[in-house]
ROKOL-107951 format. One line per 10 residues: number of its first residue (from 1); their letters; for each residue y, x, z of C-alpha. Coordinates in pm, whole numbers, plus 50000, padded with zeros to 5 digits. Example, Ala and Ser with C-alpha at 12.3 -4.5 7.8 and 13.67 -1.06 7.14 Angstrom:
BEGIN
1 = AS = 49550/51230/50780 | 49894/51367/50714
# end
This chain:
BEGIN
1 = XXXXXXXXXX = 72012/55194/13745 | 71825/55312/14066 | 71838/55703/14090 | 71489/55883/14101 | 71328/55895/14472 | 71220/56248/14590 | 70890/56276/14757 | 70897/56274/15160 | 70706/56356/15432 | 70514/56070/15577
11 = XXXXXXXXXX = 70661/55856/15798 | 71025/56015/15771 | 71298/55798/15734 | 71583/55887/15501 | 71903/55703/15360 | 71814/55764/14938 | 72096/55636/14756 | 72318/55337/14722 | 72234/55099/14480 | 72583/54877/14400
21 = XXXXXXXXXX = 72696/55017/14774 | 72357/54866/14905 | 72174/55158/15096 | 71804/55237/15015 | 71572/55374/15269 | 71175/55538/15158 | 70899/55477/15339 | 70545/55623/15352 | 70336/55364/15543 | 70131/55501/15834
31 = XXXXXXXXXX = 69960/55336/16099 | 70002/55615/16370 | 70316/55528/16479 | 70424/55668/16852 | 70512/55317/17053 | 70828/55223/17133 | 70907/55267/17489 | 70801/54975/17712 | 71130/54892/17906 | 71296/54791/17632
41 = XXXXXXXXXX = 71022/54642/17348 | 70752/54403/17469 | 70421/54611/17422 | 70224/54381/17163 | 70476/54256/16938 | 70755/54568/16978 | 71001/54267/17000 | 71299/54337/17234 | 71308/54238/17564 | 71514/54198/17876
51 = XXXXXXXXXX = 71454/54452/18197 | 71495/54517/18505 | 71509/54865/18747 | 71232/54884/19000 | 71303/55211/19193 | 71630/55355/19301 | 71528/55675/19123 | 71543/55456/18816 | 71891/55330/18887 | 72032/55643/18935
61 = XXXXXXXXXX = 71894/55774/18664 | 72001/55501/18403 | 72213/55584/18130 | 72321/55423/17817 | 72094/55441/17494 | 72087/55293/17172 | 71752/55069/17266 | 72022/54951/17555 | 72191/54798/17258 | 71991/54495/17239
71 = XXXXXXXXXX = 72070/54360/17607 | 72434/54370/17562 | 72646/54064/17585 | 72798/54001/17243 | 72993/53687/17414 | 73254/53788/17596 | 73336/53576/17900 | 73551/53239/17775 | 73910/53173/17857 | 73903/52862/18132
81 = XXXXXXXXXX = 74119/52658/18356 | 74133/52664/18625 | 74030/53054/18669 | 73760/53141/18859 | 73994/53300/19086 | 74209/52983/19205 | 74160/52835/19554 | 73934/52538/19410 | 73584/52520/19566 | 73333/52675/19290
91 = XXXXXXXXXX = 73014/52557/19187 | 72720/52860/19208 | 72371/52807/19079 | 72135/53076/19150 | 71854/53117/18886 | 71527/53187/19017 | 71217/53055/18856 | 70877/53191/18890 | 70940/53543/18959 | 71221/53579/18642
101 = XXXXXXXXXX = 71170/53740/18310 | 70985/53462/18152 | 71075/53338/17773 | 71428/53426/17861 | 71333/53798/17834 | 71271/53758/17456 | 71615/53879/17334 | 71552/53767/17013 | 71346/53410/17107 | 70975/53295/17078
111 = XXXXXXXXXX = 70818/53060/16967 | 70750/52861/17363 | 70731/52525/17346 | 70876/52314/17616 | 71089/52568/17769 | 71327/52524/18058 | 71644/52491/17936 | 71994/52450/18118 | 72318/52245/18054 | 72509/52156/18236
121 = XXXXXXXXXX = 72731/52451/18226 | 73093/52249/18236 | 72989/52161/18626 | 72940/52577/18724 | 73126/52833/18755 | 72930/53117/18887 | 72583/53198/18746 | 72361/53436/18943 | 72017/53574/18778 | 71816/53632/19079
131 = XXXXXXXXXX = 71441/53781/19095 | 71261/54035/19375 | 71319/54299/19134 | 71549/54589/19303 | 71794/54547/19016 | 71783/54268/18820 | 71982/54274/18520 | 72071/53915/18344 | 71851/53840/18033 | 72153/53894/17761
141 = XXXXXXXXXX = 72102/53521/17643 | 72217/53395/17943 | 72508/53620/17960 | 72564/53505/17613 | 72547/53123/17713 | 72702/53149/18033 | 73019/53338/17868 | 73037/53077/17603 | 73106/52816/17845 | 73333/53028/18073
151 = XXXXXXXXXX = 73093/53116/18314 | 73083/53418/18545 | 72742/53578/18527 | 72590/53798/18815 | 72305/54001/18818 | 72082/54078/19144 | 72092/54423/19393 | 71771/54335/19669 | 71594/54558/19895 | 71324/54404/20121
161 = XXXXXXXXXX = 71058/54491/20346 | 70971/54841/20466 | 71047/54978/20050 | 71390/54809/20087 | 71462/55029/20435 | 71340/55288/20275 | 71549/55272/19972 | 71877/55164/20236 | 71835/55488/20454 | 71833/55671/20121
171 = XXXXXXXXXX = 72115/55568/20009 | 72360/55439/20240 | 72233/55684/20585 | 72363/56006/20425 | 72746/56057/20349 | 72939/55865/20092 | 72874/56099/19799 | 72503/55874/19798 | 72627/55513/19844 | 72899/55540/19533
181 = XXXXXXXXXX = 72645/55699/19339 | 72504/55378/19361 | 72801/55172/19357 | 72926/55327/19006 | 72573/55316/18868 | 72597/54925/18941 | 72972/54857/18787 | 72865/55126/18530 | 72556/54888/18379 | 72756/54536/18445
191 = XXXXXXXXXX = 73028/54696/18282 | 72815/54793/17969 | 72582/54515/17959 | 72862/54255/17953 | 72784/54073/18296 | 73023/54016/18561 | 72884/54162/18914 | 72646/54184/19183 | 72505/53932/19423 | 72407/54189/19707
201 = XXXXXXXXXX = 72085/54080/19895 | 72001/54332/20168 | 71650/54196/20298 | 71557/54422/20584 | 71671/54606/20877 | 71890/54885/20870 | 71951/55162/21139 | 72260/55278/21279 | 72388/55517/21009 | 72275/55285/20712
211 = XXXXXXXXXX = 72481/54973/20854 | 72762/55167/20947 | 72817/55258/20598 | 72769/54939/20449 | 73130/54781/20432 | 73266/55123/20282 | 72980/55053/20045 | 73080/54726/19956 | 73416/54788/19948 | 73399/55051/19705
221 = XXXXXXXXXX = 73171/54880/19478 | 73389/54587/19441 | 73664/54805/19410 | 73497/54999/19078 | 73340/54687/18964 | 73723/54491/18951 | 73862/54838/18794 | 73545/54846/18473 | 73499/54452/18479 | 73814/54251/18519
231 = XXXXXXXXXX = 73784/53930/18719 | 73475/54061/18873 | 73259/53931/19173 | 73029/54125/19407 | 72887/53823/19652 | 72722/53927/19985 | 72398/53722/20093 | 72360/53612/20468 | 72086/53817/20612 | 72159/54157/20798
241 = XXXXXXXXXX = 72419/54162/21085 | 72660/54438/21203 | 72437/54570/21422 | 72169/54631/21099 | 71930/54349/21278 | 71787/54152/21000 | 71824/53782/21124 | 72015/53476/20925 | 72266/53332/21038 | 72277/52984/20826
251 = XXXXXXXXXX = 72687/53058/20831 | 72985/53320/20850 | 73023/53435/21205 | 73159/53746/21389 | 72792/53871/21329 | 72837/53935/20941 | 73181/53869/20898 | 73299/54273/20836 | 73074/54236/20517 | 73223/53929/20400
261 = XXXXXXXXXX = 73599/54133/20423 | 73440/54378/20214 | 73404/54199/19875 | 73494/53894/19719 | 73268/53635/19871 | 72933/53486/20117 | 72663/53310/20026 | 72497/53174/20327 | 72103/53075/20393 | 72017/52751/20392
271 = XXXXXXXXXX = 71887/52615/20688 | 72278/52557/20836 | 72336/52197/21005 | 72723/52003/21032 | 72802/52248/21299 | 72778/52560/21069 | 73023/52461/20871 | 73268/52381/21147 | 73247/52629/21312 | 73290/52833/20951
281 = XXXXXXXXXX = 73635/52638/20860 | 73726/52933/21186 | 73577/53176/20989 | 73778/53164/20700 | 74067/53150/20706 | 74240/53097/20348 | 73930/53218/20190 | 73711/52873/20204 | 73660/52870/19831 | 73468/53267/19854
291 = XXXXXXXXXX = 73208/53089/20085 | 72930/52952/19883 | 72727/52759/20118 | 72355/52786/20020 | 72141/52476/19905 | 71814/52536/19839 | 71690/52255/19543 | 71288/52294/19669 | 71397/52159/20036 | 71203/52411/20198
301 = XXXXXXXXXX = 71292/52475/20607 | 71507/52284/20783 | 71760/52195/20527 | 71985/51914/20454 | 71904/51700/20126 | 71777/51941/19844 | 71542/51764/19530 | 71706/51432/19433 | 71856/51393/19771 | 72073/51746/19721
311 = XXXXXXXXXX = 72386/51526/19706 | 72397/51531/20073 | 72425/51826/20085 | 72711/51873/19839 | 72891/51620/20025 | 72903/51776/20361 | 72991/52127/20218 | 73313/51913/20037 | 73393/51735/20324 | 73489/52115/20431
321 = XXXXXXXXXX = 73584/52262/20160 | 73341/52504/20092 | 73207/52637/19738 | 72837/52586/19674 | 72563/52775/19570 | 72270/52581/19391 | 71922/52803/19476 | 71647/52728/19202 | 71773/52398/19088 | 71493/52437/18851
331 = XXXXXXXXXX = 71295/52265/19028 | 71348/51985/18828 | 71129/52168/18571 | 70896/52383/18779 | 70776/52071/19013 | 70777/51796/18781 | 70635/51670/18482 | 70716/51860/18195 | 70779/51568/17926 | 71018/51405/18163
341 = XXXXXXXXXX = 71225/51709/18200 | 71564/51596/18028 | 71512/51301/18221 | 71515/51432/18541 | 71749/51741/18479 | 72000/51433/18357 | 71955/51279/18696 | 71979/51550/18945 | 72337/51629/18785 | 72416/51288/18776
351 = XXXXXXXXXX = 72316/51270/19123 | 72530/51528/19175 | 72849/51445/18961 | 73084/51303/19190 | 73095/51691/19373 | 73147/51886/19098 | 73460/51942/18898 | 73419/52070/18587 | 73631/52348/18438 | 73815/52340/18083
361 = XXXXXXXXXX = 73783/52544/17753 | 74128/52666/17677 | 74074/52895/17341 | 74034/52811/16967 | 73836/52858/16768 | 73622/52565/16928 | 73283/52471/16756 | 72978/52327/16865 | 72663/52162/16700 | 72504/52090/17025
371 = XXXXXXXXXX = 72210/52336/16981 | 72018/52365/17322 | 71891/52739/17188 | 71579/52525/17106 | 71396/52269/16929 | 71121/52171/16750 | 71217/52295/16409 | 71482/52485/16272 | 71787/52312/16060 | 72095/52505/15874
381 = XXXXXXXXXX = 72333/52237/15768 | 72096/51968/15749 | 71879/52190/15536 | 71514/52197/15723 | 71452/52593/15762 | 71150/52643/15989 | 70909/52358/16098 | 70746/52500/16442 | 70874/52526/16837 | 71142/52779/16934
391 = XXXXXXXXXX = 71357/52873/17175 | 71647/53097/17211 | 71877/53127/17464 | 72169/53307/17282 | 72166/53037/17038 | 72270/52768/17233 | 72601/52600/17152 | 72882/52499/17361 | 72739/52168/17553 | 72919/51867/17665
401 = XXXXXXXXXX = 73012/51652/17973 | 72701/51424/17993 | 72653/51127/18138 | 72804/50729/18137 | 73120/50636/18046 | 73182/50227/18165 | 73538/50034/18080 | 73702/49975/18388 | 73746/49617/18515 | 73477/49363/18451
411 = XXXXXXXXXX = 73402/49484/18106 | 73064/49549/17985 | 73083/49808/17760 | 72954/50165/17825 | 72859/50491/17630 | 72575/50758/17703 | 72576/51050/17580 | 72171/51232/17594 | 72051/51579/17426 | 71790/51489/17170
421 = XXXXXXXXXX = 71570/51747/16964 | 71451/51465/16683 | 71691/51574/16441 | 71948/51814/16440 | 72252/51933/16182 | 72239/52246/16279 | 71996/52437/16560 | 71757/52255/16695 | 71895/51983/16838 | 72178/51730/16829
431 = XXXXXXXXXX = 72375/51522/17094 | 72286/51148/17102 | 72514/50887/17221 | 72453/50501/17279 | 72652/50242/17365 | 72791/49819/17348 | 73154/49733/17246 | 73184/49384/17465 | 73367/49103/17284 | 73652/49128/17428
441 = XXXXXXXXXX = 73722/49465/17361 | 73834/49637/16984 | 73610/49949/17135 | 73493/50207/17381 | 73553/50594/17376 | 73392/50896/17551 | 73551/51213/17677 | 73297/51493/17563 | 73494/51797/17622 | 73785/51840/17854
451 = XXXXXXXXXX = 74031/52128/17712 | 74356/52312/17789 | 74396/52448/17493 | 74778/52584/17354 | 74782/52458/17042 | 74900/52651/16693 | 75143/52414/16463 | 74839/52326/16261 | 74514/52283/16333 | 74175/52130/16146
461 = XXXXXXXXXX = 73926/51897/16324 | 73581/51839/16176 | 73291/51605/16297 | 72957/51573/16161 | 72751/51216/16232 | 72504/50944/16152 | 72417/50614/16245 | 72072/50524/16347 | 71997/50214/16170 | 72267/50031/15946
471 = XXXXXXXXXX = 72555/49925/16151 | 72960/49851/16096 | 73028/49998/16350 | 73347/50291/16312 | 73360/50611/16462 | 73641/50869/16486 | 73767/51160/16744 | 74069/51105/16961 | 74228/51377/17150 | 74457/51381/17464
481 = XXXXXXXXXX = 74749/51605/17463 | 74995/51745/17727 | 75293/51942/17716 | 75328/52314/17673 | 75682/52292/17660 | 75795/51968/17480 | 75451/51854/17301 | 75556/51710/16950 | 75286/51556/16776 | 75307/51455/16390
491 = XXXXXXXXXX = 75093/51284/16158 | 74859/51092/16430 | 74865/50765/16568 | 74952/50663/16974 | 74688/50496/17175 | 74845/50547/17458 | 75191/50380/17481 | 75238/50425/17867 | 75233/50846/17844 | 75190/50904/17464
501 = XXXXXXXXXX = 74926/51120/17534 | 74646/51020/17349 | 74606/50975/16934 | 74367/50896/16691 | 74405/51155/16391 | 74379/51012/16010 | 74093/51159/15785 | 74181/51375/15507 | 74165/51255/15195 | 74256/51500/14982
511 = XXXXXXXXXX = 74131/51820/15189 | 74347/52124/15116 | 74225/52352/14820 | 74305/52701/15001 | 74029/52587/15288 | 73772/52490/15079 | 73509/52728/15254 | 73576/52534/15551 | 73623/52173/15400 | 73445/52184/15129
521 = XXXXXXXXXX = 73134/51930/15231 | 73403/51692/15406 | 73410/51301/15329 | 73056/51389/15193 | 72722/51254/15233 | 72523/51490/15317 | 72192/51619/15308 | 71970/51410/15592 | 72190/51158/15577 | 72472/51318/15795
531 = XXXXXXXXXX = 72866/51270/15711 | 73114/51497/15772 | 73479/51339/15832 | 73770/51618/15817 | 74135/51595/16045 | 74475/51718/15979 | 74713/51748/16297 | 75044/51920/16269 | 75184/52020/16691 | 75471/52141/16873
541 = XXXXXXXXXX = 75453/52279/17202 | 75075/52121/17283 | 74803/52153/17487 | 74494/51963/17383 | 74340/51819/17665 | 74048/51633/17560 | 73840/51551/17311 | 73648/51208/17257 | 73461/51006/17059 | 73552/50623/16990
551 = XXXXXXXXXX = 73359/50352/16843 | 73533/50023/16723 | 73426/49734/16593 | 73503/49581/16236 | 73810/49393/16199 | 73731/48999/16258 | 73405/49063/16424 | 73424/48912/16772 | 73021/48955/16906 | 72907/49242/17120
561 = XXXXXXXXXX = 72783/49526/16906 | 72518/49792/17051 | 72547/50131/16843 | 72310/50435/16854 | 72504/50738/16671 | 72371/51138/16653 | 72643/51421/16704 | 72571/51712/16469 | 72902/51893/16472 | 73242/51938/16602
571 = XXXXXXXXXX = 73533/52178/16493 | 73878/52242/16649 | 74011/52535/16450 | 74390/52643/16375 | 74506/52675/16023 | 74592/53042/15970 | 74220/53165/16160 | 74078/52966/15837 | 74305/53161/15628 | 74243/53507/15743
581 = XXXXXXXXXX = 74018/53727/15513 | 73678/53800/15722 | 73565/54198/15713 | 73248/54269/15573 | 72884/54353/15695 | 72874/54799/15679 | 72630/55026/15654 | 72286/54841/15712 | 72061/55087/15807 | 71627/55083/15864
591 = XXXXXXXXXX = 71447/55271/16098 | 71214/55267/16405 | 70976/55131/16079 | 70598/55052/16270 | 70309/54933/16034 | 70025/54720/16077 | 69710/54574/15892 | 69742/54251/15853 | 69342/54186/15782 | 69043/54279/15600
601 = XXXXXXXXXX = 69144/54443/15225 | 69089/54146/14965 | 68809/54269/14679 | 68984/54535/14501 | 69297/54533/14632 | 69485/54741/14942 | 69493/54499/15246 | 69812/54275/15338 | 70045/54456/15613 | 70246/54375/15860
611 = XXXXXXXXXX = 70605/54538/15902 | 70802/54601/16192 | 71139/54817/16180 | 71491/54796/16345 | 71846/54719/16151 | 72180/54830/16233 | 72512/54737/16118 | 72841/54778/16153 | 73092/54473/16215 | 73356/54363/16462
621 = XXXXXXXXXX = 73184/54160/16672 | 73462/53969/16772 | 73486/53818/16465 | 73142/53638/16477 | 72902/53419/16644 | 72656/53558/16550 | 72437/53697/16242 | 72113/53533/16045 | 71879/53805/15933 | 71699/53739/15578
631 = XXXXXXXXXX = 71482/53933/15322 | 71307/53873/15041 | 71083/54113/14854 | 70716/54237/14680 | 70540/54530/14648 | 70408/54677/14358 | 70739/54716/14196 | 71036/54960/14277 | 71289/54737/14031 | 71572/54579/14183
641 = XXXXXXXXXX = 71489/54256/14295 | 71609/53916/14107 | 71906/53787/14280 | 71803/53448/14238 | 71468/53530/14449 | 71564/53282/14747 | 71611/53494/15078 | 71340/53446/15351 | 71552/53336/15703 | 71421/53586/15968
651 = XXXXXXXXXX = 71621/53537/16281 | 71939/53523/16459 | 72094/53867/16641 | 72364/53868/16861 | 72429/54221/16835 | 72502/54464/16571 | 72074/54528/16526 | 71772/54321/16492 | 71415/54417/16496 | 71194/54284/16278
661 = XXXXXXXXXX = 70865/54196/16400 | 70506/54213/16204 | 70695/54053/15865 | 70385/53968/15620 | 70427/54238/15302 | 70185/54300/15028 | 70055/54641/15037 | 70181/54877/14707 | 69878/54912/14485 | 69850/55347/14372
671 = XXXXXXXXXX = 70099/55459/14233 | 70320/55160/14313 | 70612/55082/14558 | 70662/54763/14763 | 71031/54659/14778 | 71156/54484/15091 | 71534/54378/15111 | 71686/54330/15475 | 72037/54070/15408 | 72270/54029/15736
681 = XXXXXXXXXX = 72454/53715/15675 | 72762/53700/15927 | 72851/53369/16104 | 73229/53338/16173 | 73318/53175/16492 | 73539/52882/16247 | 73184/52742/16181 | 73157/52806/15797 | 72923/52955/15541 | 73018/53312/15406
691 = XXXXXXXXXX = 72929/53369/15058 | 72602/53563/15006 | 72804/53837/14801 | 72949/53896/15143 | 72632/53956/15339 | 72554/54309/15431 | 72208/54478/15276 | 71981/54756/15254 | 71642/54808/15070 | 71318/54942/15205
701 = XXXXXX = 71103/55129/14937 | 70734/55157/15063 | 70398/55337/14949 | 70082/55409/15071 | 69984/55769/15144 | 69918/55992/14919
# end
């Protein structure tokens, strides 16, 4: 039985009572609502959005509040081999696109259609956000993205022009006390924001005393950024020399070398020639892998390759052993036609392929459904949620290694493997792969992930599929393994007689009662025609090196058989993370509540509104994914609400708060109360649904004024 509500004051917020541990919040609607300060909420909508620090005034004077909440980095960066930090030439692509802030700087997505979207994150290693902002902080989503797929994220320090001297002398002319005020306001915010460093981009000349502090500056900023963000960069860009002259150099010479010894790597302009990087191999000493040679993708100066011809110059910086940093490979999207943009994304990579190496995953719980962050509509476990474009770049799933798998020898058969937004199992989007099993072969396999992961003694596989068309053609996972000590393998078949490495795990049959949560749809049809097959391995001593799909064709057939088959799903998870208990959603609170009309008042009744208002929780987020935000409610009634009332799906946060924007509500007729309930479903990392008794909640009680 709810409690009696005491009267409040218009528009104040207070906690009421719990109803079954469920907190209950009263509202008095009003529609003269202070806004919500502009940095951090877009201005029409009150949505959260990304930002960036104009001024060094506003730099300095940055400090942490709870609106800073949204931009933070719930993923934190992935465990990969081989560590950014090993001698193997890196792969840096530096994101610049149209000035920056775009859709990305929707923290919670929008509704965009045909947004750019990148990845290919298995071929990177170092992801810069770049803009001509003074200090550009990363959108969270691609912190978010970036960490999910082991990828070092920097954010952008730039001064240019007569502002930039001005804001140089400032700062780095007087003594030291001035420069590490900087320098710990810039480890301070990558630090709390979840990102991993600075590319530095001094853009203008410098006098005497400015340039002469410089190094120390550098210096000491990498030094506080490695102490508050382990494994760290700060990244110098080519343009001022010791003497404070502003004048590229296209390479690492005697000129700019003393800031290149001050932090952990260069990243040269782009209009170098052969002889640059000769004459750099010199330069560097053992530190060839902390030069990032510059390509710019748009081909503008006097460049080498860049658009579909950028493989030349990734070949010449390999032939010397140099790291590379991609500038604005978005071109593929800004300069070309927008419905051919997988298309040609696909191609400049592919173009590319041969140069790159990609890194490995080497932590468990793995999970992916392929989600691009995007799509066309909106699916939870083949259950169609939302029909209508979206895009969010926290929400996109761990991607694969795309491209062409062909048999060796003279054998005909091949697989592709394509992103594809026509139907999805969960997300928006799901990975399709085509291929032909020749005659004279029982079938072809691709590698989709590569791995180094230590493996517990038991661990669950899971893959969702469907055929497109009828076919008898089989599908199943294979994994590689290697040794983490002496790699026993049990229950699992050898493909591989020469090294043993490679098996083709059984499907359950009987799927173990005590992880039903997990396997409870598995050997199922399922709802769009999807099936979900289930795997048992029991290891010893293992790393799991790979995983791939296989097709094979029926026993007895002996003609070449073409197959078109949709990824929804894939699971690697260890036995006793299944088996743990999961904590529970805590104290869901509502505030920050903003109201709108939604129209003209209906005859005789209030007019429809529109509700905005921000939810906290409590939760440890490194438990999760992520969380789905529901309600469902009515007004005109201050009963509890029927639990079998379906829950509305609002969003996805990636954060412990969520803000809902202009939600349609009925206005309370006088006298009445409108009842909205706020549900914060939590979605483990293992991939699998909680119970709804689980979710966190809180009520909103509304009337009109008195």
């Amino acid at each position: 039985m709810e409690a009696p509500v005491v009267a409040r004051p218009p528009g104040r917020r207070t906690k009421e009572d719990e109803e079954e541990g469920e907190a209950v919040f009263r509202e008095v609607v009003s529609f003269t609502r202070a806004p919500l300060p502009g940095r951090y909420y877009d201005k029409d909508t009150s949505t959260p959005i990304s930002f960036y620090l104009s001024s060094l005034e506003e730099l300095l004077a940055w400090a942490p509040l709870m609106d800073d909440g949204f931009n933070v980095a719930l993923e934190p960066l992935r465990c990969r081999q081989p560590p950014l930090s090993s001698h193997r030439p890196r792969t840096l692509l530096c994101h610049d696109m149209m000035g920056g802030y775009l859709d990305d700087r929707f923290i919670q997505g929008s509704a965009v259609p045909n947004p750019y979207c990148f990845y290919h994150w298995q071929s990177i290693d170092v992801f810069v956000y770049f803009s001509h902002r003074m200090v550009t902080i990363p959108p969270v989503g691609w912190t978010n993205t970036a960490h999910r797929h082991g990828v070092c994220v920097l954010g952008t320090f730039i001064t240019e022009w007569n502002e930039g001297k001005r804001v140089c002398e400032a700062f780095l002319a007087g003594d030291e006390h001035s420069y590490q005020a900087v320098a710990d306001q810039l480890a301070r915010m990558a630090q709390f924001f979840g990102f991993d460093g600075w590319l530095i981009n001094i853009e203008n000349a410098l006098s005497a005393a400015a340039v002469g502090h410089l190094p120390a500056f550098l210096r000491y900023l990498t030094t506080q950024l490695h102490r508050q963000v382990p494994g760290g960069l700060v990244l110098w860009y080519d343009s001022v020399l010791q003497s404070g002259q502003l004048k590229w150099q296209d390479e690492l010479n005697e000129q700019n070398r003393v800031f290149f010894d001050s932090c952990d790597g260069f990243f040269t302009n782009y209009n170098w020639q052969e002889e640059h990087l000769e004459r750099m191999r010199g330069q560097a000493g053992e530190r060839l892998a902390d030069i990032y040679v510059g390509v710019d993708v748009f081909a503008r100066g006097n460049v080498v390759g860049g658009r579909f011809d950028t493989d030349k110059s990734l070949e010449l910086i390999r032939k010397h052993g140099f790291s590379v940093a991609l500038f604005a490979p978005g071109w593929v999207y800004e300069c070309l036609e927008k419905r051919d943009f997988f298309k040609n994304q696909d191609k400049f990579w592919s173009l590319l392929e041969r140069y790159l190496a990609p890194h490995s995953t080497c932590s468990l719980p793995f999970v992916t459904s392929f989600c691009l962050g995007m799509g066309t509509r909106r699916v939870c476990y083949g259950q169609e949620e939302a029909v209508g474009p979206w895009y969010h770049l926290s929400a996109q799933d761990i991607q694969p290694l795309f491209g062409e798998h062909r048999l060796g020898g003279d054998g005909q058969g091949w697989v592709k493997t394509h992103c594809c937004l026509a139907d999805a199992w969960h997300g928006g989007s799901s990975l399709l792969l085509r291929g032909v099993i020749p005659p004279e072969v029982g079938n072809v396999a691709v590698r989709l992930f590569s791995l180094q992961v230590p493996l517990p003694p038991r661990i669950f596989l899971s893959m969702v599929y469907k055929f497109e068309g009828p076919t008898d053609v089989g599908v199943g996972l294979e994994l590689t393994t290697g040794d983490a000590g002496s790699c026993h393998v049990g229950g699992i078949s050898v493909l591989s007689a020469d090294t043993g490495s490679r098996h083709r795990p059984q499907p359950l049959r009987v799927p173990p009662t005590k992880l039903a949560r997990w396997v409870g749809r598995c050997g199922q049809m399922l709802s769009g025609g999807w099936v979900q097959r289930c795997y048992e391995v029991s290891l010893r001593g293992c790393l799991l090196l790979d995983l791939l799909v296989s097709f094979s064709r029926p026993p007895g057939s002996q003609e070449e058989k073409s197959f078109v088959c949709r990824l929804g799903e894939i699971q690697v998870v260890g036995a006793d993370s299944l088996l743990a208990p999961l904590p529970q959603v805590q104290a869901v609170t509502v505030s920050l509540v903003h109201w709108r009309r939604a129209g003209s008042e209906p005859e005789g009744r209030p007019a429809p509104l529109q509700l905005s208002c921000s939810l906290h929780w409590s939760y440890p987020l490194p438990e999760v994914r992520c969380f789905r935000v529901h309600c469902r409610g009515r007004a005109g009634v201050a009963s509890p609400l029927p639990a079998l009332e379906e829950p509305v799906f609002l969003g996805l946060a990636f954060a412990n708060q969520y803000r809902v924007v202009d939600l349609a509500v009925e206005a309370p007729g006088p006298g009445q109360d409108g009842r909205v309930q706020f549900l914060v479903e939590p979605v483990p990392k293992e991939g699998f649904l909680v119970p709804a008794a689980e979710w966190g909640r809180a009520t909103l009680l509304y009337s009109g004024p008195e």
